[in-house]
C-alpha positions in Angstrom: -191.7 112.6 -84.8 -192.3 109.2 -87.0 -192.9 111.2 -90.0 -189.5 112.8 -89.5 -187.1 109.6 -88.7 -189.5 107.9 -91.5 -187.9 110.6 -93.9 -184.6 110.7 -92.6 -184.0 106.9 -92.4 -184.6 107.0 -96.4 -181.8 109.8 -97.2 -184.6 112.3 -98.8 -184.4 114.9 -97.0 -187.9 117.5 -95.7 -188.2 120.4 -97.1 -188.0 123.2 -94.1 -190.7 125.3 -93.2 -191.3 128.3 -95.4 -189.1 126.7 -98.1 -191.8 125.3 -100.2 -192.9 128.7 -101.9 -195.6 129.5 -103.2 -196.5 126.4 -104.8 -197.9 124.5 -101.9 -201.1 122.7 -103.1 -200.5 120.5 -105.3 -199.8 123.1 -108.1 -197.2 121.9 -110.3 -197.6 122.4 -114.0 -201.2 123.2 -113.6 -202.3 120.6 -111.5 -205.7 119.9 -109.8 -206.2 118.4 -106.8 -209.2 116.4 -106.7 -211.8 116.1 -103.8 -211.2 112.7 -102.2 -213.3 111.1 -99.6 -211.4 111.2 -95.9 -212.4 107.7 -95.0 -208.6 106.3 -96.3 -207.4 109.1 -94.0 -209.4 108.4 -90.4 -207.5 105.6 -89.3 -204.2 107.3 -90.0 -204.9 110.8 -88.2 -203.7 110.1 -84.6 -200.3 109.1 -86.3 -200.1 112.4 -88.6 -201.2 114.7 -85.7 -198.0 114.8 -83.1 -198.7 116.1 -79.0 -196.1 118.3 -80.1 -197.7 120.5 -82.3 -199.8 123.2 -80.8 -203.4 122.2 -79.8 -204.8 124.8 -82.6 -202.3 123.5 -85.4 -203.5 119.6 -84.1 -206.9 120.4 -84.7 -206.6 122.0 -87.7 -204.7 118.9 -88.9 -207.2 116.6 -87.4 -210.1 118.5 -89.2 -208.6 118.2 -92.5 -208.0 114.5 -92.2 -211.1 113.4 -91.1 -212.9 116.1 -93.7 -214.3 115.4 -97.3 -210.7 116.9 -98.7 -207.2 118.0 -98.4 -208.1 121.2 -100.4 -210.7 122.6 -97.5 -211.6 126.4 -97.7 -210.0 128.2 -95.1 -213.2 129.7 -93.9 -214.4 126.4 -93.9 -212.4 124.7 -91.5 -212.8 128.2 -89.2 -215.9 128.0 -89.1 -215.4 124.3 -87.8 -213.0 125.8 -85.4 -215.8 128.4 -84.0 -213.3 131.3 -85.6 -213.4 133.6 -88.5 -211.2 133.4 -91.2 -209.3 136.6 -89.9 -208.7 135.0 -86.9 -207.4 131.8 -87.6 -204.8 133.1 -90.1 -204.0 135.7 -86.9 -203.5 132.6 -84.9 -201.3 130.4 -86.8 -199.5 133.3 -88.2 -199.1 133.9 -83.9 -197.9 130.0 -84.0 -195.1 130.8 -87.1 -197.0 128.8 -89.9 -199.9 129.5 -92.1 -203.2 127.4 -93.0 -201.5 126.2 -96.8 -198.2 125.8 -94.7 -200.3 123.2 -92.7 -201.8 121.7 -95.2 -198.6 121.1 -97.0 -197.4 119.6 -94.1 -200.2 117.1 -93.4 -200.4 116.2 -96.8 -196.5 115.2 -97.4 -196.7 113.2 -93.5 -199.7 111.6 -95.1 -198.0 110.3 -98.4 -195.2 109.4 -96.6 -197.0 107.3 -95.1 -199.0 105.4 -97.7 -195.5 105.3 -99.4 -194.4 103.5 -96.7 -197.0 100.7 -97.6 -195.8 98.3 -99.8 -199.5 97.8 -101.1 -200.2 100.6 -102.5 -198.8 101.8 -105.8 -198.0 105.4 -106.7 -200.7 106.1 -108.7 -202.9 104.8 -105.5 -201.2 107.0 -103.2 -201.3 109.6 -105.3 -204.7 109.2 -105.4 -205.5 108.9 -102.2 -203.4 112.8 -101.5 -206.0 114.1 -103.2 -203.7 114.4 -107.0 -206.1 114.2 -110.1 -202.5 113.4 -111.7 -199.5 111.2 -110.3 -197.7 113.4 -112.3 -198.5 116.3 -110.0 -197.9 113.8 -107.1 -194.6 113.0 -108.2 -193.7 117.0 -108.6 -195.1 118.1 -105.2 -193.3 115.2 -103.5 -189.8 116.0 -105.1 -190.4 119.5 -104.0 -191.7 118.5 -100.5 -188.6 115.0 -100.2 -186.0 116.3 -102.7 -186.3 113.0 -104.0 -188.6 111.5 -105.8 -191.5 109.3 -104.8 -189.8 105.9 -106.2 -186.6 107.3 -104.8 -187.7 107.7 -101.1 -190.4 104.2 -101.4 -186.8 102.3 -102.6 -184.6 103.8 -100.0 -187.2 101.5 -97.4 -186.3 98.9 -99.7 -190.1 98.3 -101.2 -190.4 96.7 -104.7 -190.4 98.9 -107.6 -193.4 100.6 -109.0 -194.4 101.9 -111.9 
């Protein structure tokens, strides 16, 4: 996957499944994440959404992507998938992941990738993740990289940002 060779190409390494805890939205220190408009996130969601994954864990990527937020209800996006809340946590639970395992996932691919721009500052990408605080960004994306996000934007040799 791109996401992966992006992240191992830098020397931060991806946090394996299940080893994020239970701190997987954004939730460092009290953080908020803030609702954030999906139209930065479209053009990007064939890239973030691998053939590999399984065709209900795709769509449920592709759904949050292209939604209003990376924070969607659960019941929201199963009712957008014609099933019950019940039954999409049976599903991906079925697949070995959960709904805030996906989203976790989807949301570090997707600042990996703004990183990756040379554009965009932190603060921006930040932003665009959804993070009412770049502070929160930073702490999620240590946790997620075990680096941090200046750390893994140098190691593609971008300019430094503040």
């Amino acid at each position: 996957m791109a996401e992966e060779a992006l992240c191992d190409a830098t020397g931060c390494t991806a946090v394996p499944d299940g080893a994020i805890g239970g701190a997987v939205d954004g939730q460092c220190g009290g953080a908020n994440v803030k609702q954030e408009p999906a139209r930065e996130r479209v053009s990007i969601a064939p890239h973030l959404c691998p053939g590999s994954d399984p065709p209900l864990v795709r769509r449920l990527k592709e759904l949050v992507l292209t939604g209003p937020r990376f924070d969607a209800a659960e019941a929201d996006v199963a009712r957008e998938l014609g099933l019950s809340g019940r039954t999409l946590r049976r599903r991906l639970r079925e697949l070995g992941t959960t709904y805030a395992w996906t989203l976790t996932e989807i949301r570090f691919a997707f600042a990996k990738r703004c990183l990756a721009d040379p554009r965009l500052t932190i603060g921006e990408v930040a932003d665009r993740a959804g993070y009412t605080e770049v502070s929160n960004f930073r702490c999620a994306f240590k946790r997620w990289a075990n680096c941090s996000p200046q750390t893994f934007r140098n190691s593609l040799g971008l300019p430094f940002d503040d």
